[in-house]
C-alpha positions as CSV (number, residue, x, y, z in Angstrom):
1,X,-13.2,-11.3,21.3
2,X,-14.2,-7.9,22.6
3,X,-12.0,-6.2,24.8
4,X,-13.3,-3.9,27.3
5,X,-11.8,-1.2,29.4
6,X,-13.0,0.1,32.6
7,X,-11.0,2.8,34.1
8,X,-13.0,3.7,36.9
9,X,-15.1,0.5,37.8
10,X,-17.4,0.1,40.7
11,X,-19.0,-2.5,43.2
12,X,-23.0,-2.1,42.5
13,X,-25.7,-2.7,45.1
14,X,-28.9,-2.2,44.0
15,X,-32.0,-2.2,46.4
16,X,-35.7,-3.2,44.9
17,X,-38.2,-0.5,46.8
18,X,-41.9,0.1,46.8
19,X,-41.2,4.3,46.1
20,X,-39.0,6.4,48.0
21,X,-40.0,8.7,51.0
22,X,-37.3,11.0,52.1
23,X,-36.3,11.0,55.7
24,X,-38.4,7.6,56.1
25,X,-36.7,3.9,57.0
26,X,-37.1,2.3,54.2
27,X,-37.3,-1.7,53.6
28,X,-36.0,-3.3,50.8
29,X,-38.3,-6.2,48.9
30,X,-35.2,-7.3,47.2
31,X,-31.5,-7.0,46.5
32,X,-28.6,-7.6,44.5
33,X,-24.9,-6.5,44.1
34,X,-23.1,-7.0,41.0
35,X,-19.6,-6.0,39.7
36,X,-20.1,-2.4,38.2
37,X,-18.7,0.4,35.6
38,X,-20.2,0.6,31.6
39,X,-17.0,-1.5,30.6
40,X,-18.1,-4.5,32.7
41,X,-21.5,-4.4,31.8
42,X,-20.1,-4.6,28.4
43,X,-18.1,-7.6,29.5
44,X,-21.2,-9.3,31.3
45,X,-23.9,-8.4,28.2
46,X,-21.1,-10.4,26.0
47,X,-20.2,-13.2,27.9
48,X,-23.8,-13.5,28.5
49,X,-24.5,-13.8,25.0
50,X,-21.7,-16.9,24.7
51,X,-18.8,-14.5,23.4
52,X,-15.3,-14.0,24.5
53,X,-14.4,-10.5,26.1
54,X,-11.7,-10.0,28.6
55,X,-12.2,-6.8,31.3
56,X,-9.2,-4.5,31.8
57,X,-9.9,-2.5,35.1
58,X,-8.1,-1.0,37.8
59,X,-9.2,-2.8,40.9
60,X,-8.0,-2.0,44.8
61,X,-9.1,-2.7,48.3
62,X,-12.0,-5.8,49.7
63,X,-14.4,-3.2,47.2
64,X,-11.9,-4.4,44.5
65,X,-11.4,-8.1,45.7
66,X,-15.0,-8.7,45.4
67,X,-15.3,-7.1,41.9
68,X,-13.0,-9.7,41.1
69,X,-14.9,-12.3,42.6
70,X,-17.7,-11.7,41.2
71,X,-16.5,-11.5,37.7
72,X,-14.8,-14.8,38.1
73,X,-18.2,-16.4,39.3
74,X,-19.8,-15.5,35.8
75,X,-17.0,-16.5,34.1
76,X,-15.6,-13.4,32.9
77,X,-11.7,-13.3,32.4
78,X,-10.2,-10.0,33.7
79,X,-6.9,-8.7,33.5
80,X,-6.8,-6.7,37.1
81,X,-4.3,-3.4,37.4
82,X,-3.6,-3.3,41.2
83,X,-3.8,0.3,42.2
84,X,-3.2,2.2,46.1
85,X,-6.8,3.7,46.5
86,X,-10.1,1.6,46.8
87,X,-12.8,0.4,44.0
88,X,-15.7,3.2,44.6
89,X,-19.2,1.4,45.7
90,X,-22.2,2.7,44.5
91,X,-25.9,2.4,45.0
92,X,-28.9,2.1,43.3
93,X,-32.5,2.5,44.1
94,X,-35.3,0.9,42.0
95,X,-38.8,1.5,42.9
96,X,-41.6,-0.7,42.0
97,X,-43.4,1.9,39.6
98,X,-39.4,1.6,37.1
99,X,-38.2,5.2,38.8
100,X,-34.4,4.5,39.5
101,X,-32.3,6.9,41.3
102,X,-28.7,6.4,41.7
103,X,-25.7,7.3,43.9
104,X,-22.1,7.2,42.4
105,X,-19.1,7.7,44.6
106,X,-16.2,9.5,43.0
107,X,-14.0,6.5,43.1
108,X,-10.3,6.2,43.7
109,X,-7.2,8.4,42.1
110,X,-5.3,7.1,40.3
111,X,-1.5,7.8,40.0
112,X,0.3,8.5,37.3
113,X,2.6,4.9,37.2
114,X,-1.2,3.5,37.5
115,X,-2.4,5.5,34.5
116,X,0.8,4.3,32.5
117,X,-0.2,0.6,33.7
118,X,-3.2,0.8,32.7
119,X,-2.7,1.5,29.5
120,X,0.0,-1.1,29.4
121,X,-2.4,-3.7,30.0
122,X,-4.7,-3.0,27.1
123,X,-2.0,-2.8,24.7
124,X,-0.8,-6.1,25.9
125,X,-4.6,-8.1,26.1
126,X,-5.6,-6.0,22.9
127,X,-3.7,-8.3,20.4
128,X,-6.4,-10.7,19.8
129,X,-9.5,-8.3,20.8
130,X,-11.6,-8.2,17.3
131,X,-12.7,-4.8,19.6
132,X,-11.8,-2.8,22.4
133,X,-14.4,-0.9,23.5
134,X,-13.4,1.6,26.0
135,X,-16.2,2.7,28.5
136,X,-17.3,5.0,31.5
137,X,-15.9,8.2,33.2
138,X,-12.5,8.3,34.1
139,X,-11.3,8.3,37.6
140,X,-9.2,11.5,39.2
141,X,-5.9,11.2,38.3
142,X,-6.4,10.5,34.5
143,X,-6.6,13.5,32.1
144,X,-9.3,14.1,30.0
145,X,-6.9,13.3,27.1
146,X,-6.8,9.9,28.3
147,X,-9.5,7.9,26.4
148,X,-7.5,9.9,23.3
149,X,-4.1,8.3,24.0
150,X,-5.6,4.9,24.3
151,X,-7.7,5.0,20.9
152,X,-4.9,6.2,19.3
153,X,-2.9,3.7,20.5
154,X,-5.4,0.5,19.7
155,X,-6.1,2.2,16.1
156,X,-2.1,2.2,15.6
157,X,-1.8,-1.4,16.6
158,X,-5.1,-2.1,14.1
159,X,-7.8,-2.4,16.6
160,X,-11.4,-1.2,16.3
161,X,-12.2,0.8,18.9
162,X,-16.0,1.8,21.0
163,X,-15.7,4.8,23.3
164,X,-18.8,5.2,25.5
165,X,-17.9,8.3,28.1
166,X,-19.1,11.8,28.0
167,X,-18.0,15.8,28.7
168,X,-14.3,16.9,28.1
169,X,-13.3,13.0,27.6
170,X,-15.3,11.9,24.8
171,X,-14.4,15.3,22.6
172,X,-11.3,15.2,22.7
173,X,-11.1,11.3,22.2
174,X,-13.2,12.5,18.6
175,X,-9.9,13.4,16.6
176,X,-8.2,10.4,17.6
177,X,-11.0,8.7,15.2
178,X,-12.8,6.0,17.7
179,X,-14.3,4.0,15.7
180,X,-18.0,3.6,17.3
181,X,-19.4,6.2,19.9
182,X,-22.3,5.6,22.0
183,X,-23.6,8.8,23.4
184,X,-27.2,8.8,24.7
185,X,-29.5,11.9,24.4
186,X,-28.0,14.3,27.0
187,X,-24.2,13.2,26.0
188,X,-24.6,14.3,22.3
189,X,-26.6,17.6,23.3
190,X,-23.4,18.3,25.8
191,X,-21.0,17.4,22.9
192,X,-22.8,19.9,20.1
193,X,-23.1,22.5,23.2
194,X,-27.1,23.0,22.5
195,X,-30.4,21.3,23.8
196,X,-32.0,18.5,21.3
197,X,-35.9,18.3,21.3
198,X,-36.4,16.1,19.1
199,X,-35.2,13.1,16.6
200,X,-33.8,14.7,13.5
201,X,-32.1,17.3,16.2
202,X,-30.2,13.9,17.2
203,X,-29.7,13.3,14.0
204,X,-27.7,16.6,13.0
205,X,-26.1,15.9,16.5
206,X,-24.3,12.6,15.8
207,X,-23.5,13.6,12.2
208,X,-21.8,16.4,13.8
209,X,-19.8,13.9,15.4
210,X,-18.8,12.0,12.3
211,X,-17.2,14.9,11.5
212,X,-15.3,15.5,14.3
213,X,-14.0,11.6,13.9
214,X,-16.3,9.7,15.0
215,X,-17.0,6.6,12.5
216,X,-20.1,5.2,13.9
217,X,-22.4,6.6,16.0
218,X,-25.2,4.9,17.8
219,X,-27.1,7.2,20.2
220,X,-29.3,5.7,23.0
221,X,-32.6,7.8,23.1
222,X,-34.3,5.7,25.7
223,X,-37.4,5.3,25.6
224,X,-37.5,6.7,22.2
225,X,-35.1,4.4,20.6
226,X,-31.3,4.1,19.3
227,X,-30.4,6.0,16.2
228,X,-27.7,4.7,14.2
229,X,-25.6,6.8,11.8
230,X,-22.8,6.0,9.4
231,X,-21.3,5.8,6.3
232,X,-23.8,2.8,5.9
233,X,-26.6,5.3,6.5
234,X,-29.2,6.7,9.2
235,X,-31.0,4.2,10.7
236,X,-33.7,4.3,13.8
237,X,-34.7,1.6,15.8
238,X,-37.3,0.8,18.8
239,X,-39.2,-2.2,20.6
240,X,-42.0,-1.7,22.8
241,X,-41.1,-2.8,26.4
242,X,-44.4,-3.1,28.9
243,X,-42.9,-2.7,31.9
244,X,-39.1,-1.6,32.9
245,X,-37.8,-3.2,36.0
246,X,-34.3,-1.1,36.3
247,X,-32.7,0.5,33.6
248,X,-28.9,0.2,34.9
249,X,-26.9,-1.0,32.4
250,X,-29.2,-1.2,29.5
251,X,-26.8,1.0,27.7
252,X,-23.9,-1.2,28.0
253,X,-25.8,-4.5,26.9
254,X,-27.1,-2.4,23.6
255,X,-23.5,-1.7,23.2
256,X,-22.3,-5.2,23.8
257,X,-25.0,-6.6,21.4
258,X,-23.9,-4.0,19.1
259,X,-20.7,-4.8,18.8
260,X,-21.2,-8.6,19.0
261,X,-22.9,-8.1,15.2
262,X,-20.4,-6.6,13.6
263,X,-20.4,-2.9,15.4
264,X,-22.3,-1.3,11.7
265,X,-25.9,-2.0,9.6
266,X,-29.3,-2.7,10.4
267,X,-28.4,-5.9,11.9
268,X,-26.5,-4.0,14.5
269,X,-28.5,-2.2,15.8
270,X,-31.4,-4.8,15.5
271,X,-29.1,-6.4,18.4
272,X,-28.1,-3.2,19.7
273,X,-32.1,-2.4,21.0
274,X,-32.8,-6.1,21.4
275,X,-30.3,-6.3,24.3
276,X,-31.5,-2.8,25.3
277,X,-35.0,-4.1,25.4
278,X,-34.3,-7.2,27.5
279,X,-31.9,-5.8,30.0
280,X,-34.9,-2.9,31.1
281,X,-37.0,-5.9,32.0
282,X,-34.5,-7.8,34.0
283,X,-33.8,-6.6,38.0
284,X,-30.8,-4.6,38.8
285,X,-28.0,-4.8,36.3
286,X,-28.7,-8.3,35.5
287,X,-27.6,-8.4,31.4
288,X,-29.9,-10.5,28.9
289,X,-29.0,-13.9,28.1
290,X,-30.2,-15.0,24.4
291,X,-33.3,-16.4,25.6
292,X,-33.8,-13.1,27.1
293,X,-34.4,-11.7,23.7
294,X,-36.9,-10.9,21.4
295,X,-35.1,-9.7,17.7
296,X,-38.8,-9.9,15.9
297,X,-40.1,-7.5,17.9
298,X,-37.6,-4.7,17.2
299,X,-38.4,-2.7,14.1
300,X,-35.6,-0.6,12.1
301,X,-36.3,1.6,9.6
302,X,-34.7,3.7,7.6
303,X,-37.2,6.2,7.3
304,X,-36.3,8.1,10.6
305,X,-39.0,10.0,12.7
306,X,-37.7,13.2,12.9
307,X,-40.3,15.4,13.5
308,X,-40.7,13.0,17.0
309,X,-40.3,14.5,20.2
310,X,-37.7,13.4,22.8
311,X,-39.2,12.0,25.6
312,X,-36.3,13.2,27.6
313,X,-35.4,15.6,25.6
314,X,-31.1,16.2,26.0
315,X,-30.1,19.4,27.1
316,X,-26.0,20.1,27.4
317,X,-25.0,20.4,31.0
């Protein structure tokens, strides 16, 4: 069962568009709005798949409500933390050509009894999580510190922990020793505090992040592939996609399939870019289903390409 955590979630509405014009009225070819935040994309990518996850999140106002409902309509068990403010919405624009663009809201603060409940409610759904994987930026109120206390907490009471967040919360979440980290390209350069042009650059990057703690790392390069590094080894892997249809989310079901497989080895991230693949070709943040994908055509390799160039190349913010 994977356990995922969500502290700042979100309702999603994405729009399908022929391009964008600024200052024009704009008609929508298709719609959709799905329940939101990297920790319930997790949870959709794995139930999805057929596994077990349950979604911790703080959920408040009709934004909230419907979060809820939505979850429940794809059978997702959650274990809902009632807070004062309301679920942020966000909204997502997805042009025909694959160019996305995105607007986040802030979302709600959080007080500090809803911080402290919070973390009450993983420790108390995390007793039969084979993982917890904890996932997203973290709402005002919490301290970047946060994500530190909680894998601290799961890795006292013998859980394996993924941490997928960025900036000020996922360094100092490295010397409580997360288990997995999930940066993509932009995350790690911000982490190391310099710009990565290419693949071995990524590669120095997330060993640098072993040695802050981090166990495993698996970085997302996009359209350049996931690297996986470890005490198991450096792996790289890729799969040729024709067309993307909306990126939102891919991340989150390359985690989810990731973890799924063990959360280590070449297997793991066979699944890892499989689910990435197949979620870039679906509309929205619609996660793959196994028919969705296609293991045979991902290729891993050992024999990294580090002399390749970054597509978009990561550059600390």
């Amino acid at each position: 069962m994977i356990l995922t955590v969500t502290p700042n979630p979100s309702l999603d509405r994405t729009y399908e568009i022929p391009g964008l014009e600024r200052g024009s009225v704009l008609r929508a070819t298709g719609e959709r709005m799905d329940p939101g935040g990297k920790g319930v994309n997790v949870s959709r990518a794995v139930a999805a798949a057929g596994h077990r996850t349950v979604a911790v999140l703080p959920l408040g106002g009709a934004p909230g409500a419907l979060v809820a409902e939505l979850l429940a309509g794809q059978g997702i068990a959650t274990a809902p933390v009632p807070i004062a403010g309301v679920t942020r919405s966000n909204i997502a624009l997805a042009e025909s050509d694959g160019t996305l663009t995105k607007i986040n809201a802030p979302g709600p603060e959080l007080t500090p009894d809803e911080s402290q409940a919070l973390l009450t409610a993983v420790a108390a759904q995390s007793r039969t999580a084979d993982w917890i994987a904890c996932c997203g930026s973290l709402p005002r109120g919490l301290a970047p510190s946060w994500y530190a206390e909680l894998v601290s907490r799961a890795r006292e009471s013998g859980a394996r922990v993924a941490l997928d967040t960025s900036g000020p919360p996922l360094t100092a979440a490295l010397s409580a020793r997360p288990d997995v980290v999930k940066p993509n390209a932009a995350e790690l350069a911000e982490a190391v505090g310099r710009p990565l042009a290419t693949v071995g650059d990524a590669v120095k990057a997330a060993e640098e992040l072993r040695e802050l703690g981090a166990g495993v790392v698996l970085a997302s390069l996009g359209a350049d592939g996931q690297l996986l590094v470890s005490d198991a080894g450096t792996f790289y892997g890729a799969a040729s996609v024709a067309a993307v249809r909306s990126d939102v989310g891919a991340g989150d079901a390359s985690l989810a399939g990731f973890l799924a497989a063990g959360g280590d080895g070449e297997d793991a991230l066979t699944a890892a870019v499989a689910h990435g693949a197949a979620a870039v070709r679906l509309p929205g943040s619609v996660m793959p289903t196994p028919s969705d994908l296609d293991p045979a055509a991902v290729l891993v390799t050992a024999d990294v390409p580090l002399d390749r160039a970054l597509t978009q190349q990561g550059s600390p913010r």
